[in-house]
C-alpha positions as CSV (number, residue, x, y, z in Angstrom):
1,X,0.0,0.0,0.0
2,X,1.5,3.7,-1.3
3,X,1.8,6.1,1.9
4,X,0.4,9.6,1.4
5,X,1.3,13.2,3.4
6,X,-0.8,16.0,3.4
7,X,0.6,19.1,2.1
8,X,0.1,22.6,2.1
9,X,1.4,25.7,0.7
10,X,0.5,28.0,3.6
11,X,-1.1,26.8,6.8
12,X,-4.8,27.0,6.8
13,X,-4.7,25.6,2.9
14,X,-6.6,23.0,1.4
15,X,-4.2,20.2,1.8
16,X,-3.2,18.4,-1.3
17,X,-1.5,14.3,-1.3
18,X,1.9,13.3,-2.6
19,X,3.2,9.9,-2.5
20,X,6.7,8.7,-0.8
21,X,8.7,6.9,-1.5
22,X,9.2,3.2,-0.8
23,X,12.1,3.8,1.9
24,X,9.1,6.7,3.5
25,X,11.9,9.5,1.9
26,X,10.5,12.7,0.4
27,X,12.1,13.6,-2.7
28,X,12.9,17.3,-2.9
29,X,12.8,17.0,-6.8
30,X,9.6,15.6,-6.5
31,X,8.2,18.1,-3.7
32,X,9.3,20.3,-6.4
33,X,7.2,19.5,-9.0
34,X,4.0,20.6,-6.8
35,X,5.5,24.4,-5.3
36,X,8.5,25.2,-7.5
37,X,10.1,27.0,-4.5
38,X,10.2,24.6,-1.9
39,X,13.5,23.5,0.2
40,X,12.2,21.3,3.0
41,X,8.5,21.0,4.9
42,X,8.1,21.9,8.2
43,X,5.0,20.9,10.5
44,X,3.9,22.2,14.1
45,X,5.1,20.0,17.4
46,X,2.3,18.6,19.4
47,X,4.0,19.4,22.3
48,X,4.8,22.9,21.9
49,X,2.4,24.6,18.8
50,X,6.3,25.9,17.6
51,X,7.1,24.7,13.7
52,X,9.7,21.9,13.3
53,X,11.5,22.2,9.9
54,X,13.1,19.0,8.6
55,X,16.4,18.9,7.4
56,X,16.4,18.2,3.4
57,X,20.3,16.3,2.9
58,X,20.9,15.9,-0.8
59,X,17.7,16.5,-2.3
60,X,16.1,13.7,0.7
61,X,13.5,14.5,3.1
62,X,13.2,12.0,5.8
63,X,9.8,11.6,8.2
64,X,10.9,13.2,11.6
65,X,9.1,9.6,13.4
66,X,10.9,6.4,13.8
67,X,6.9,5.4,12.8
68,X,7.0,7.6,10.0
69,X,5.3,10.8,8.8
70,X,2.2,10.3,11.2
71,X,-0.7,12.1,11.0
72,X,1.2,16.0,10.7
73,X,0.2,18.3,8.1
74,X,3.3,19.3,6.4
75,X,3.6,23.4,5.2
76,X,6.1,24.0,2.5
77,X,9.3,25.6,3.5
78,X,10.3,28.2,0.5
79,X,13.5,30.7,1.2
80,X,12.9,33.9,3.2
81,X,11.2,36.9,1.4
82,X,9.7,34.5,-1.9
83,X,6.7,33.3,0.6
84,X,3.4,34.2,-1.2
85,X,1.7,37.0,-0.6
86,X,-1.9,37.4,0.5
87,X,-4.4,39.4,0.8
88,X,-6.7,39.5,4.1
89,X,-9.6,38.4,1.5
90,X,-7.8,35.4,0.5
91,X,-7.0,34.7,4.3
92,X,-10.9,34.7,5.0
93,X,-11.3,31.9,2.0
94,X,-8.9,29.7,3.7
95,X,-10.1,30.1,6.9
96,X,-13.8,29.0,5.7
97,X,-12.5,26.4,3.7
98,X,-10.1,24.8,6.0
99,X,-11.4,25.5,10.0
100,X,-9.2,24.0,12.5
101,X,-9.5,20.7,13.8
102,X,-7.6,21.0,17.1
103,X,-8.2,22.7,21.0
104,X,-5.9,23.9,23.1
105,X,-7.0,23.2,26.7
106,X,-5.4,25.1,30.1
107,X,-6.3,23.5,33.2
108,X,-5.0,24.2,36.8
109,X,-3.6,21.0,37.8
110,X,-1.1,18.5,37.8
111,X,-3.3,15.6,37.6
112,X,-5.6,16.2,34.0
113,X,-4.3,12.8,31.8
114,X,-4.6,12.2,28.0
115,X,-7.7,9.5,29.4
116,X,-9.5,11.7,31.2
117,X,-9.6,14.3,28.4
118,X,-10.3,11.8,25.8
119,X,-13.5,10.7,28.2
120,X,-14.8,13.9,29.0
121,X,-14.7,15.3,25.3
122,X,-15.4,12.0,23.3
123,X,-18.9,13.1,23.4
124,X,-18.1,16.1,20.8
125,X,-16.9,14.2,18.3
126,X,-14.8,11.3,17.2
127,X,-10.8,12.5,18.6
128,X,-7.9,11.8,16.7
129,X,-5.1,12.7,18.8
130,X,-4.3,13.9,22.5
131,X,-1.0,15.3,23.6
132,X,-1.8,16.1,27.2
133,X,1.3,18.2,29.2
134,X,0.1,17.2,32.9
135,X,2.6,18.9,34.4
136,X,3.0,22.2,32.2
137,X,-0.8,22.1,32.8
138,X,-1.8,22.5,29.1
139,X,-3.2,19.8,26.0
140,X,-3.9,19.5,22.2
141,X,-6.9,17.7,21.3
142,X,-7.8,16.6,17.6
143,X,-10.6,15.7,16.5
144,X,-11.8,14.6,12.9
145,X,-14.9,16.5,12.7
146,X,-13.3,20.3,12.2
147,X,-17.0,21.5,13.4
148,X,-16.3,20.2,16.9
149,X,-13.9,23.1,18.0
150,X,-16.7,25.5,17.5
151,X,-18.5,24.0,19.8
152,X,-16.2,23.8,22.6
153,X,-15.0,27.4,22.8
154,X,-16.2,28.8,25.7
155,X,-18.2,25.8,27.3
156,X,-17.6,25.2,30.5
157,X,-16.2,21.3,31.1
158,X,-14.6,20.3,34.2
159,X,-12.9,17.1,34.8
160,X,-12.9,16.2,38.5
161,X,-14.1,19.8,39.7
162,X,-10.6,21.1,37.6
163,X,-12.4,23.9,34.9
164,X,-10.9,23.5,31.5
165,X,-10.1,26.5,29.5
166,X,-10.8,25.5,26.0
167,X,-9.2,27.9,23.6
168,X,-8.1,27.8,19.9
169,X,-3.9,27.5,19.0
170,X,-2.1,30.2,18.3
171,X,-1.5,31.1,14.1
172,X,-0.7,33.5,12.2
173,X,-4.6,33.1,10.9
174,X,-5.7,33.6,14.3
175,X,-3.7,37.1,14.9
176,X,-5.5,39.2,12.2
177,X,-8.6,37.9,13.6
178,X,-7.6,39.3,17.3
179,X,-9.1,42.3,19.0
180,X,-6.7,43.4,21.8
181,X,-8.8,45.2,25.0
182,X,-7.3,47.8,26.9
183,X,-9.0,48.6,30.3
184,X,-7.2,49.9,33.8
185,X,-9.8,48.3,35.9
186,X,-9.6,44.5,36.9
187,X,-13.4,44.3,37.2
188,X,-14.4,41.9,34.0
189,X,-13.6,38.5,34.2
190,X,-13.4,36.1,30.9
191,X,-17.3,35.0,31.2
192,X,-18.4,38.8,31.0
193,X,-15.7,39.8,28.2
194,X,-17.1,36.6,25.6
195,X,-20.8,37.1,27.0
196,X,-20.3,41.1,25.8
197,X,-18.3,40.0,22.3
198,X,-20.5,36.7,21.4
199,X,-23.1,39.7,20.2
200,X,-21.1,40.6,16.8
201,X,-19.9,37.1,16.1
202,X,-18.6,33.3,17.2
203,X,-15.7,34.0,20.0
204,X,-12.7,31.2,19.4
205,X,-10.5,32.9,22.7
206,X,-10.6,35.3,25.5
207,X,-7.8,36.1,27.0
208,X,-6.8,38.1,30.2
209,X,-3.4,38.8,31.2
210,X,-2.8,37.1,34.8
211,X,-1.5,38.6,36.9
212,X,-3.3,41.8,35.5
213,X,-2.0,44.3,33.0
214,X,-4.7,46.4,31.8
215,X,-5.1,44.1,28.6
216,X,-6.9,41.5,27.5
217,X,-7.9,39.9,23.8
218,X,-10.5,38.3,21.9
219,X,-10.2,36.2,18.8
220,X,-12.9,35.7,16.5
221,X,-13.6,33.2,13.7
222,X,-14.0,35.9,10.8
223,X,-11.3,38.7,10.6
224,X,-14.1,41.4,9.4
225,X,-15.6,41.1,12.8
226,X,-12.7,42.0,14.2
227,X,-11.8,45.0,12.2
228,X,-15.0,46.5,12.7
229,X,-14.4,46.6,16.1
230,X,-10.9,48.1,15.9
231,X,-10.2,51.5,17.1
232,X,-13.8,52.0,19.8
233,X,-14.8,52.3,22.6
234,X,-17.1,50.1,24.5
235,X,-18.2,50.2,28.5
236,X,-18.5,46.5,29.5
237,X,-19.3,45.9,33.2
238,X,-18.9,49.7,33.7
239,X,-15.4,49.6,33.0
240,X,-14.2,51.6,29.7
241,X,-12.2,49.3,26.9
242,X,-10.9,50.4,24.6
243,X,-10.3,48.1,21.6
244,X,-7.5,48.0,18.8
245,X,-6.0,46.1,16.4
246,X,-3.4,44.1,18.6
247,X,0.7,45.4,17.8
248,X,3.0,42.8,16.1
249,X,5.2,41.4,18.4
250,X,9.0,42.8,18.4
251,X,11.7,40.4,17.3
252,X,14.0,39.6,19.8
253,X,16.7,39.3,17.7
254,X,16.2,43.2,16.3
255,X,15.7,44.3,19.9
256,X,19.0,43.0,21.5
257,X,21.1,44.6,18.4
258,X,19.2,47.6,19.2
259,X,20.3,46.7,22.8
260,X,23.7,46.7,22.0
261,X,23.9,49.5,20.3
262,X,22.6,51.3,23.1
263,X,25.1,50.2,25.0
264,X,27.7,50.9,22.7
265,X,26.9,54.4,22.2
266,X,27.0,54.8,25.9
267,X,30.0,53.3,26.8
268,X,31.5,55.9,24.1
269,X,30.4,58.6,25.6
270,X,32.1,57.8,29.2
């Protein structure tokens, strides 16, 4: 029987199949053949949400299991700068083409197991994988039905009396569909913040910074929502938010050059 990976150009794609080969390699010439500009495939770690990139040695890709290439979807790696460029239209498409399949669960205790999650949220829908960090206190849960993670946002499951906080992973999808809440008064809690939002659309994440720092953010399923929310005002709970499109995140590697710099001016001037 042939083995088959799924494959995507940028994550959130519809996922085409190539065949590998009979030793499980991926040939590079091959891989070529689908996206001209490809130089390895990289997929996201269970464990962490961060991308792996495989290493490509002499035109050969090979799975990153001892069981093989499991059930990962693989995004093409292509060289910095020639990635393709799209439009927040296009993004949309994706998005309602291709909804995600998997959770991301916080819980408050070192006890939670891959079992216990896979009994209490078997009744959703039929769950193809569990990585389940007990003592990080975090999981990813897959299911096959990619309608099941609509259902779960926000629902309040508890395992034991623990409270699970069922969220959707982070992407790069999921950023352009953030709203980011700024508020000096720790007076709303997560419930009132997605009861308030749930009125212009369907809520994926809430998030409040703990231990408090006047912000917060909610994610929504279509980016328009979002951006018709940027740049108001809103009292929720009696407390004034005001809500913006949330700031890219700094690299770390531009901001220690910038550190050293800094530094290097300063020690000149001594």
């Amino acid at each position: 029987m042939p083995t088959w990976i799924n494959l995507v150009e940028q994550e959130g794609d519809l996922p085409v199949e190539l065949q590998v080969e009979c030793d499980t390699t991926v040939l590079l010439e091959n891989l070529r053949n689908i996206f001209i500009k490809a130089t390895s495939l990289k997929y996201r770690s269970p464990v962490t949400n961060a991308w792996r990139v495989l290493k490509c040695t002499e035109g050969v890709i090979y799975p990153p299991e001892d069981e093989g290439w499991g059930d990962h979807t693989y995004v093409v790696v292509v060289p910095k700068g020639q990635e393709v460029q799209r439009t927040n239209r296009e993004v949309n498409e994706r998005r309602e083409k291709a909804p995600n399949t998997t959770v991301y669960i916080l819980f408050d205790s070192n006890d939670i197991t891959e079992t216990d999650l896979r009994s209490s949220l078997i009744e959703f829908g039929n769950i193809s994988s569990v990585t389940c960090m007990s003592r990080k206190k975090f999981a990813f849960v897959t299911f096959e039905d990619n309608s099941v993670p609509l259902k779960l946002y926000g629902k309040e499951i508890s395992i034991d009396g623990v409270d699970l906080d069922i969220k959707e992973p982070e992407s790069e999808d999921k950023n352009l569909r953030k709203v980011a809440l700024l508020y000096r008064e720790n007076k709303i809690s997560a419930k009132e913040l997605r009861d308030h939002f749930e009125q212009f659309g369907v809520v994926t994440d809430v998030f409040v910074t703990n231990p408090f720092r006047s912000c917060g953010f909610v994610s929504f399923t279509e980016q328009k929502v979002a951006e018709k929310l940027w740049e108001q005002e809103v009292d929720i709970e009696g407390v004034k938010v005001w809500m913006t499109k949330p700031r890219k995140k700094e690299r770390k590697t531009k901001k220690s050059e910038d550190d050293k710099r800094h530094i290097g001016r300063e020690s000149g001037h001594g």
